[in-house]
C-alpha positions as CSV (number, residue, x, y, z in Angstrom):
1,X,266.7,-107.7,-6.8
2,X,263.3,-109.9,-7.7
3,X,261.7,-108.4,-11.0
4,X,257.8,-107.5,-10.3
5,X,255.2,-108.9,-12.1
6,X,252.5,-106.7,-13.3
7,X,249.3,-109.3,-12.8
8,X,246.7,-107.4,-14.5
9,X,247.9,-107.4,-17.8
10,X,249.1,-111.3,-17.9
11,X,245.6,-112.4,-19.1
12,X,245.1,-115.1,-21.9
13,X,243.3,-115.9,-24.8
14,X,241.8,-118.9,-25.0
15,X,240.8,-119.4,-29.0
16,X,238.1,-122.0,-27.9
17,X,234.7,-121.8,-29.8
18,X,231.6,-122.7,-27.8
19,X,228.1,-121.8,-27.8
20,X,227.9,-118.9,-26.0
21,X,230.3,-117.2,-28.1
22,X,228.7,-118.2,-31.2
23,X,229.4,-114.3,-32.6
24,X,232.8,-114.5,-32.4
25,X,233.6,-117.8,-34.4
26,X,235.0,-116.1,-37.5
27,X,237.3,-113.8,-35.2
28,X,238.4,-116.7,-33.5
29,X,238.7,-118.4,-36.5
30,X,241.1,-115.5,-37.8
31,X,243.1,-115.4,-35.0
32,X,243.9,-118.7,-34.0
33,X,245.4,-118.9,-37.7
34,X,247.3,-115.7,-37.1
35,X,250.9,-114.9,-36.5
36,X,249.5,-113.2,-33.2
37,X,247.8,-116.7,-31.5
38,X,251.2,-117.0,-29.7
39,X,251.2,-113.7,-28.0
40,X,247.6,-114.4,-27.2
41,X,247.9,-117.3,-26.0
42,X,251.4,-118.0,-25.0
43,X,252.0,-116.8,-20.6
44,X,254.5,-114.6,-20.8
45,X,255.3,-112.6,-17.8
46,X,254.9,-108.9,-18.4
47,X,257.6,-106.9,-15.9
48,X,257.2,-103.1,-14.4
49,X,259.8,-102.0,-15.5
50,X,259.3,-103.0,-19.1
51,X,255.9,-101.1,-19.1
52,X,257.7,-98.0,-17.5
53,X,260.3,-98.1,-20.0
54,X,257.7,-98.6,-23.0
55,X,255.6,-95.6,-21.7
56,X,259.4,-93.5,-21.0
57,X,259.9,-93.8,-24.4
58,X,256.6,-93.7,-25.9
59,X,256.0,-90.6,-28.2
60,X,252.0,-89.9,-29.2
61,X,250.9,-89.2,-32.7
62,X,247.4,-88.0,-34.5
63,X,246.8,-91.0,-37.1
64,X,244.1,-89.9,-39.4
65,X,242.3,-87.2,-40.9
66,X,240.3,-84.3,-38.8
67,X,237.3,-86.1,-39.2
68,X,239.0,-89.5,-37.6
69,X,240.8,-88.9,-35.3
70,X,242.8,-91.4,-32.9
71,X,245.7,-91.3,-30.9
72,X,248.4,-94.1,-31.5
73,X,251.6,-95.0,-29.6
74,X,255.0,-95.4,-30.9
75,X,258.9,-96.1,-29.8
């Protein structure tokens, strides 16, 4: 049995500053010097049945007060 890719979320990062992201240079900056520039940057496949697992097991949870209220994601 092949694994499936799931192609729309295999997108990269590519860290490069030029002029017409002139805005972004200290977040690009900050995260090419992250822990994270590997995950950005790295092509790892992401599989379907990884992301239905993830989502299987995924429990939601209020983060915040009343007054900021957001939604986060845990396993």
């Amino acid at each position: 049995m092949a694994l499936a890719l799931k192609n729309p979320h295999n997108y990269l990062c590519t860290l490069e500053k030029t002029s017409n992201n002139k805005n972004f240079h200290s977040i690009i900056d900050a995260l090419s010097s992250s822990k994270y520039k590997t995950l950005l940057t790295y092509n790892t496949p992401i599989y379907q049945e990884t992301l239905r697992d993830f989502w299987k097991n995924a429990k939601k949870c209020k983060i915040g007060s009343s007054r900021q209220k957001a939604l986060g994601y845990y396993i």
